[in-house]
C-alpha positions, 0 to 999 in steps of 0.5 A: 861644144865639148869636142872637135874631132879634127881631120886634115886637108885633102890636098896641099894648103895655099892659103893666105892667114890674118893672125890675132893681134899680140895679146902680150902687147894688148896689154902692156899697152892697156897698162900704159894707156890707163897710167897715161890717163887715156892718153894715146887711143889704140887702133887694133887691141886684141880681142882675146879673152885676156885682153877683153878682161883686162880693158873692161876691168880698167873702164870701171871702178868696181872694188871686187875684180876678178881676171878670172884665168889671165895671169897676166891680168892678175900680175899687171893689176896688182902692181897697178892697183898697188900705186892708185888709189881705192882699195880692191879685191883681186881675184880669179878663178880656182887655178889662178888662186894655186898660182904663185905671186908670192915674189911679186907682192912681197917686193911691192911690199918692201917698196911700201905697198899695202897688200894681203893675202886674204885666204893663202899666203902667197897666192890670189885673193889679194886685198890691196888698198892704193897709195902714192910709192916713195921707194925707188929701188927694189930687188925681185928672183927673176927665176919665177916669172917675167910677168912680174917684172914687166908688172913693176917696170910698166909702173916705174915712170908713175913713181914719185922716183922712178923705179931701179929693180935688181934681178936676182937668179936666172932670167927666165922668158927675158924677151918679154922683159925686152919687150917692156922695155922697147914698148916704154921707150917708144911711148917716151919713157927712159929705161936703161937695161945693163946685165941685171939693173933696170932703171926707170926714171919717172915719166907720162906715157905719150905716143902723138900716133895712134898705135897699131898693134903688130900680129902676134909670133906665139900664134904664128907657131901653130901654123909652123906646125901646119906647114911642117906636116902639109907637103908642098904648102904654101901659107902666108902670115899676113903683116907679120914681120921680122922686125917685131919686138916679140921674143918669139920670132925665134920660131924661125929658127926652131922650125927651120930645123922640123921642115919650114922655110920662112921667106920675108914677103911683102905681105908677111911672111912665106911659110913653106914646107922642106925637108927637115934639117935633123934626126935629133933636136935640143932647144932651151925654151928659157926666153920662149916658154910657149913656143914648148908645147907646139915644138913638143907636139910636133917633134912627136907626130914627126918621130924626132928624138930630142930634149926640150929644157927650160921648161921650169916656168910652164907648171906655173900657167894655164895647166901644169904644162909640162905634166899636161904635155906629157900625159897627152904625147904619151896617148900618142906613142911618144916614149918620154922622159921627163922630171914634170918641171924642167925637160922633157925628152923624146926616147923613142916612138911606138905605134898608138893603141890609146885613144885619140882624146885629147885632154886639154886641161883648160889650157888654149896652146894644148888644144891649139898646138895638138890640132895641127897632128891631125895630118899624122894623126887624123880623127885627132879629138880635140876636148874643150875646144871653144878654150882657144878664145883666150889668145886666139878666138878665130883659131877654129875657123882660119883652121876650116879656111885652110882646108880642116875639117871639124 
């Protein structure tokens, strides 16, 4: 499918939704379940394209992988395949090879990892050959990405020493850092978090239960968007709770502010609509980067000035983010200003005569995150629609089970 033009539905949305399971702790789990030497068995692991890669890429032994657009495969198995033996090609697709990993190689190869760039310094392919790490204590520039980090924590317990890092510069999307931690901890490894020290003393992996992975918070914000524009709604989001180790349920309070009550329910959580508590919102995305380009979208359908900031690490994943995000707010009458790298800023509004066509730029949460305006702005054209299966695979048809028509 090339498109989907998206129109809203017809009356009010009571509607209960069972989002994906976290693709962020799909595959730390992943990580930790192959180092535990398939320890512990997981009950519920996302079948996001993400999550379905990495697990076929961690069941076979094959010496060429290719993670295709998953960043997060790409950092985690660099580190992994740095600490077990063999020698591997690590690749993916165009956009993954102009994505920097420059910070997470080079502390690898201070600890005394063997690894090369193999056409770009500082960037994918990677030809890494695996062997048994002495060091313990590395420094690394948390500014670029928390992927990295989280990558050397989840092999910390499997170094002859266990692992210090020191995180050096401004911490950005630390809630996924927290995540780690908490994930480790549970599965019976100690790890120590003070300002900017990680420790990691060496361990196994070991959970006596079989895990059953939590709905994931990132997903949840589209229907945030939902409820927001979609008076006297009601949606449920089945089992997803407030006490979750995702750095995301901050949602709560971004979109407490664009029109949503959130209500503890013993099945989930109670989205309803209410009236917006500002005229005017700023918030630092820094600790929840993917939660920008649904605020964006929706702070422009409602005509809300503001500025979003700590946008810093977006031109980094899927698409250049914050230069997509602003080329496509603008087809819809947003007045922007913007660096293309840190902020945005919505100035003012004007009446669209542009097309409805909605580029996506490969990127799952664009197309995701513009559908929802189809209340404000019906017969919305969402391109390359079929992209959402790399978190979310079902996006389309929860859509069509709360009243969208496609």
């Amino acid at each position: 499918m090339t498109h989907f033009t998206v129109f809203p539905p017809e009356k009010p949305i009571n509607q209960s939704i069972e989002l994906p399971v976290s693709k962020s702790i799909s595959n730390r789990l992943l990580i930790m379940q192959y180092l535990s030497a398939f320890g512990f068995s997981i009950q519920n692991l996302s079948s996001a394209e993400d999550s379905e890669i990495l697990k076929n890429i961690l069941t076979n032994d094959e010496k060429y992988v290719n993670v295709e657009h998953a960043g997060t495969c790409m950092r985690f198995l660099c580190a992994l395949f740095a600490i077990t033996q063999g020698e591997r090609i690590l690749t993916g697709s165009e956009r993954m090879k102009s994505r920097p990993i420059k910070n997470l190689v080079e502390a690898l190869k201070k600890m005394g990892a063997d690894i090369e760039y193999i056409e770009k310094d500082g960037f994918p392919p990677l030809k890494i050959i695996g062997k048994k790490i002495i060091k313990s204590q590395i420094e690394i520039d948390a500014s670029i990405s928390s992927q990295f980090i989280s990558a050397l924590m989840l092999v910390g317990p499997y170094l002859e020493n266990g692992l210090k890092i020191k995180l050096i510069g401004q911490k950005v999307s630390n809630s996924y850092i927290e995540m780690t931690k908490k994930m480790m901890i549970e599965l019976g490894i100690e790890v120590d978090y003070q300002l900017n020290i990680i420790s990691i003393k060496k361990g196994r992996y070991t959970s006596s239960n079989e895990i059953i992975i939590e709905p994931d918070w990132s997903s949840a914000s589209f229907w945030f968007q939902i409820v927001a524009f979609s008076k006297n709604s009601e949606i449920l989001l089945k089992n997803l709770s407030l006490d979750s180790v995702q750095g995301d349920k901050v949602l709560i309070d971004i979109f407490s502010n664009l029109g949503v009550d959130s209500v503890k329910h013993p099945n989930g959580l109670l989205l309803k609509n209410c009236k917006p508590k500002t005229n005017f919102f700023n918030y630092d995305f820094i600790n929840c980067p993917d939660l920008a380009q649904p605020t964006a979208a929706t702070m422009c359908a409602m005509k809300l000035k503001g500025k979003l900031t700590g946008l810093q690490t977006l031109n980094k994943k899927e698409s250049e983010r914050v230069k997509s995000l602003c080329s496509e707010l603008k087809k819809l009458g947003a007045e922007i200003e913007s660096d293309f790298e840190n902020f945005i800023a919505f100035k003012s509004f004007r009446n669209s005569h542009e097309s409805l066509n909605i580029n996506t730029f490969n990127d799952h949460r664009i197309a995701m995150s513009f559908a929802p305006l189809s209340f404000k702005y019906p017969g919305i054209i969402i391109e390359n629609p079929n992209v959402v299966s790399k978190s979310y695979p079902n996006y389309w048809k929860d859509l069509k089970l709360a009243g969208f028509k496609f």
